[in-house]
Structure formats: C-alpha cells, structure tokens
N, C-alpha and C positions, 0 to 999 in steps of 0.2 A: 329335092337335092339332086342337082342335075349333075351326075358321076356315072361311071360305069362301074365299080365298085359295089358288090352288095353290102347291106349294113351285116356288119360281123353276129354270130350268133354264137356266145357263149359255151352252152350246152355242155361246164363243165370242161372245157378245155380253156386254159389262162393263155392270154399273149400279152408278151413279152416285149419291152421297148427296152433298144440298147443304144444311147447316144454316146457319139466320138469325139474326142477334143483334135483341136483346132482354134485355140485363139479367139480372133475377130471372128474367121467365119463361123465360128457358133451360132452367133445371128441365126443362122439358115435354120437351125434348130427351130426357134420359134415358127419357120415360114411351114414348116415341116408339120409341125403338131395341129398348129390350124388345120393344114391340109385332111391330117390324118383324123381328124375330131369333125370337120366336116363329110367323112365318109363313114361314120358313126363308129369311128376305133376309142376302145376303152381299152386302159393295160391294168391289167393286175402285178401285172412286175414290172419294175425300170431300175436301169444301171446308166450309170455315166461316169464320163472321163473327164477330166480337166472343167473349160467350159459345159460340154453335157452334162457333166456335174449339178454345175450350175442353171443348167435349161432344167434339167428335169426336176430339181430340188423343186425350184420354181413353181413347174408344173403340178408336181405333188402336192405343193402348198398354198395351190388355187392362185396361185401369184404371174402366172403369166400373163396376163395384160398391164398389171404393172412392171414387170421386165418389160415386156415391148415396147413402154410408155418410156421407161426411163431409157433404152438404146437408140429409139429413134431421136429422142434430144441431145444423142452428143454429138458434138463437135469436137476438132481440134483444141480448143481453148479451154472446152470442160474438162477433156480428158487430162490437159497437164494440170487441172484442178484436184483431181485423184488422184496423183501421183505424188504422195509424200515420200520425198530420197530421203532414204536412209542407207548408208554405207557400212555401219556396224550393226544389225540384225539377219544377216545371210544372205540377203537379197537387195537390189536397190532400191529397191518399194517395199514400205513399210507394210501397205493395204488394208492398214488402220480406216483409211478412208471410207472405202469398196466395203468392208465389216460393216461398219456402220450404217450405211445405204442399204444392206439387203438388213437388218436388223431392222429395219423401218417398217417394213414388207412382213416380215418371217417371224419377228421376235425371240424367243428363246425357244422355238420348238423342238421339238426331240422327233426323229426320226421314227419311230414306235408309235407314235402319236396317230400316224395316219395309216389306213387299214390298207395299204400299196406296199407290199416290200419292198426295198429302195436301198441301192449300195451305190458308193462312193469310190471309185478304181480310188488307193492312192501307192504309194511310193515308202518302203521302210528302207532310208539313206544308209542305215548300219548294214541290211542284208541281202539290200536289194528286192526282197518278197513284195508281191503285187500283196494291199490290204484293202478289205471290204471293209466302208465302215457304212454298219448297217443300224447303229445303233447310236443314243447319244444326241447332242446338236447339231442343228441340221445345218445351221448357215458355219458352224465350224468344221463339217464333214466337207462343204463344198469350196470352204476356203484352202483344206488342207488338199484337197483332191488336181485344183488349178494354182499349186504354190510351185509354177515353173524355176528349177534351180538358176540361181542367176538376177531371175526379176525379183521374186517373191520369195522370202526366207523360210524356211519349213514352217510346219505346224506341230508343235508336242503334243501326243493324243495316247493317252497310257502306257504313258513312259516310251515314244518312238515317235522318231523323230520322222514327221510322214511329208513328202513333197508330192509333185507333180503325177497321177496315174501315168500319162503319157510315158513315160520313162520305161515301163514295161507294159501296158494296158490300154493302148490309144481307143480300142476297141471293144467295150466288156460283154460280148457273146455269149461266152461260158459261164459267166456271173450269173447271166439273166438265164439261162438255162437252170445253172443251178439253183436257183430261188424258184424251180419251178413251172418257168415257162412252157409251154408247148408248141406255140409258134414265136420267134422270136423278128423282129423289124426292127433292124441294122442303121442305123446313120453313119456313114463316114463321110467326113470333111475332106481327108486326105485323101481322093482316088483322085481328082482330075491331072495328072502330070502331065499330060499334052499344055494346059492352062499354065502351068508352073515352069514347064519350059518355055514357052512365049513369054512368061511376065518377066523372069528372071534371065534368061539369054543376055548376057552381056551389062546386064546391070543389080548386080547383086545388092546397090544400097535401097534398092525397093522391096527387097525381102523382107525386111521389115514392112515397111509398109507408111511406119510415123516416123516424121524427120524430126528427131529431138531438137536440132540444132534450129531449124528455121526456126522451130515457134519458140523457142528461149531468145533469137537473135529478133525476133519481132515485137517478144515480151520488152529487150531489153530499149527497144526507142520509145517508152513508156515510163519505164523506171530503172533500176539500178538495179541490177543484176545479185541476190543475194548468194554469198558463199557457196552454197548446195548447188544453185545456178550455173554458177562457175567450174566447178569440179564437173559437173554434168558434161559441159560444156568440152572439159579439155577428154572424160572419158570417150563422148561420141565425136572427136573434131575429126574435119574430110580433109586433111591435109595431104590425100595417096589417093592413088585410083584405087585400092582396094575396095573391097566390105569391110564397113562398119562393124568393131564391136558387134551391137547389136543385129546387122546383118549375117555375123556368122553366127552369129547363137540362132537366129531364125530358121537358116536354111538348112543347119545341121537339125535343127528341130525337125523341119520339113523332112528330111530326108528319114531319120528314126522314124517317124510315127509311121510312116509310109512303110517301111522293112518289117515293119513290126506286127504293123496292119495288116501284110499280104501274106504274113505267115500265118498269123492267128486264122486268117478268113481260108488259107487253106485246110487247116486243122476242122475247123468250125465255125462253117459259113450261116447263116444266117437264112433265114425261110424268105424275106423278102431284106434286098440291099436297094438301099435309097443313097444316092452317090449325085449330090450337089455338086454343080461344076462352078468351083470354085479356087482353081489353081491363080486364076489373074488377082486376087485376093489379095493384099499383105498380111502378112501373122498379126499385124498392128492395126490394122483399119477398121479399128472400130467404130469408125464416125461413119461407115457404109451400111448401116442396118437396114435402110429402104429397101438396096438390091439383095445382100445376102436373105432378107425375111422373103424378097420375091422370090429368087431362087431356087430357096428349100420348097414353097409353094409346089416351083412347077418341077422340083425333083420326084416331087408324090406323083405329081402325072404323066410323068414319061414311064412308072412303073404303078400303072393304074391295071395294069390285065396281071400282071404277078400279085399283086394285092391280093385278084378276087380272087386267082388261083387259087391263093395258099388260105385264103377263107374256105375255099371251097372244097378242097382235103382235110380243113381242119374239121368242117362240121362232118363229112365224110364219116370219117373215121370215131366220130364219135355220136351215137343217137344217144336220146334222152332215157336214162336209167342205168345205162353202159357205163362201167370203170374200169375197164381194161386198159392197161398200157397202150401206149403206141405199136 
C-alpha cells in the first residue's frame, strides 16, 4: 500500500465518518471512501446528509461498488429516465424511480441490522428540527434524508413530515460525535467557492448544471412531446436572460449549505476535513461521476499528513487497556 498514511489502529478509540450533501457532487463521496479504505480506515460511526446520506447508507450496506457501477452509467438520457414529474406530490419528482433502484441493491434493510451506527441528517417541515433517523429502513431513511424541497416531495416517517437534512445539516459533525466517535473525518462538497465563482460569474443557467429544456426539445424530434413534457417545458423555458427556476433553487441551495457549513465547522470542526474542489460542478451533473469519483480520490491526498496526524494522537492518547476520556 504505497501511502503515507499509517494503517489506523483501533485500540478502542471509534472513528467517525461524517459525509455532506451536495447533489451531483456526491459522486466524490465514493472517490473519497476508496481512498480512505485503501489507507486501511474502518468507521465505526457514519452520518450523512442529503446524498452522503446516500453514499454512506451504500457503504454501510456493502453496496458501494454497485453505487459506483450504477453512477458511472448515467447519462443525460437515463437521468430523464428517473425523472418521473409529478406536480401533485410536493415535489416535481415523484423518485418512485430512484426507490426502486436502491431497493435492488439494499432491499428492506433496517438500519439496526448492521453493527456501524448510522444516522440520516433529515429535516422536520413543521419545526424545523434537524432528525437523526437512526433507526428503521434504510433506503427510506436516505430517501427522506436527499428529499430536496422543490424536487422531491417529503417523506412521512412517524408521523413527520421529513425533507432534505441540507436545510439545516449539510454537515453532520455533532451527529457523529454524538454516536460516539472520537475522531471524526469531515467531507464537505460545499468549500470550493473560488470554483463556484468561476463556474457561475455571469451565468447562473449552469447552476443547475442539467438543461431540462435541451434534452426534452431533442426528446421531442423523436416523438411527441407528452403532457408532463410540456408543462416541464413551459416551467423551465429561457425566454429572459435570467436564472432558471431551477437555477435559482440551485444557487440558493449553494449558497445555504455553505452558511450553514461555516458555521457548524466553526462550532465543531472536525479532526480531519477533506474539501473536494468541486465548485465548477453543477447541483445537476450527475452524468460527471468519472471526475467527481477522481476528485474525492485525490481530495484524500492532499490531506494525506493530517490523516496520519490525527491517527497519530488518536493511538496516542489511548494504549491498550486504558479507558479514560479524552
């Protein structure tokens, strides 16, 4: 294992994986865990937001090589393949689709099922309260966790009506501490803003990232454009120089989880932060799993000497037989 990273030594002290939502660049996520499983890291805790949600359910349920199998196949064309509109369910994606695709992979598991403790950042719309769901099904913990207000309609999960963690959680830190952790390793999507201002300066319809409009108007010199098609069509039309609908839902997205982020990470920062530069990125582009999986890779190695660091205080601080606090 050609690393500079020592392989982590337990000895009784748990570390803690806390991944961040961020949409498309999720992806990185996966580039991230390879990295970090190649320098021999094992979590005994994980939390996730949104898509981290998602990555780490994954992870937990041995299912990461088929995530990465199924993100590297999409395209353009699949993605509007998963997109069932619906305009009367809260959202304009049904993600009946997306359910079913991880249900492939995951089945009915329950979260308890597997010996990792594992929390889901999500969102209660009545009171606003950040909720752990730590308990329960796991591919409906991660659906209700990435149920951005807008796309995706909430999730009812004991009587509460749960959306998106990002909304107040983009970052679950404290989660993973609180289940225990003693070192915890950070992913955040949202740091790169140098990236986010070059990508977006002057052109806010790439905040999104997918152009609804092109691939329904390229669908339509194939066939006939159905009803839902249409309606799509006049919610996203570029008739203004403005943003997009869906560019400003994006870039406000962008700009929240970021606020949200730099306050949590000053409160409770994190023993090692892995900060993917991924600002040139859209919220949308999910057909880029190649680079964003490279990415999160070499996110791991530009903080390969704080790795061994915080390895290296963890075994510190704790020899074999010792239970004392930190």
């Amino acid at each position: 294992m050609d690393t500079s990273t020592p392989t982590p030594r337990r000895n009784g002290r748990k570390i803690g994986l806390a991944l961040g939502s961020g949409l498309a660049r999720g992806w990185a996520h996966i580039g991230v865990l390879r990295a970090l499983k190649k320098r021999g890291f094992e979590f005994d805790v994980i939390t996730g937001c949104s898509v981290g949600a998602l990555a780490g359910g994954c992870y937990l349920a041995n299912q990461l090589d088929a995530l990465e199998d199924f993100v590297r196949s999409l395209n353009k064309r699949k993605i509007v393949g998963y997109l069932d509109m619906s305009l009367n369910q809260g959202g304009l994606i049904g993600g009946t689709r997306l359910v079913d695709e991880m249900r492939k992979y995951i089945g009915m598991a329950k979260i308890e099922d597997f010996p990792v403790p594992y929390a889901a950042m999500t969102t209660d719309l009545l009171t606003g309260h950040e909720i752990w769901l730590q308990k329960g099904d796991l591919v409906e913990a991660m659906r209700a966790s990435f149920s951005l207000p807008g796309i995706f309609p909430p999730v009812k999960v004991q009587n509460r009506w749960l959306a998106d963690g990002a909304l107040v959680c983009p970052l679950p830190i404290a989660a993973c501490r609180a289940l225990g952790a003693d070192m915890v390793i950070a992913v955040n999507l949202n740091a790169d803003m140098i990236g986010k201002a070059r990508h977006q300066s002057g052109n806010f319809a790439r905040a999104a990232g997918f152009d609804m409009i092109d691939m329904l108007e390229r669908e339509g010199e194939h066939k006939k454009l159905s009803l839902m098609d249409r309606v799509t069509k006049a919610i996203f039309r570029r008739d203004y120089d403005g943003p997009s609908l869906l560019g400003v839902m994006t870039s406000s997205l962008n700009i929240m989880q970021d606020r949200i982020t730099r306050s949590r990470l000053a409160g409770d920062p994190p023993d090692v932060h892995i900060a993917p530069r991924l600002g040139h990125f859209g919220l949308l582009e999910f057909d880029r799993a190649d680079e964003a999986i490279k990415e999160g890779e070499a996110a791991v190695e530009r903080v390969d000497n704080y790795l061994a660091d915080a390895v290296e205080i963890l075994t510190q601080r704790h020899k074999p037989g010792e239970n004392e606090p930190l």
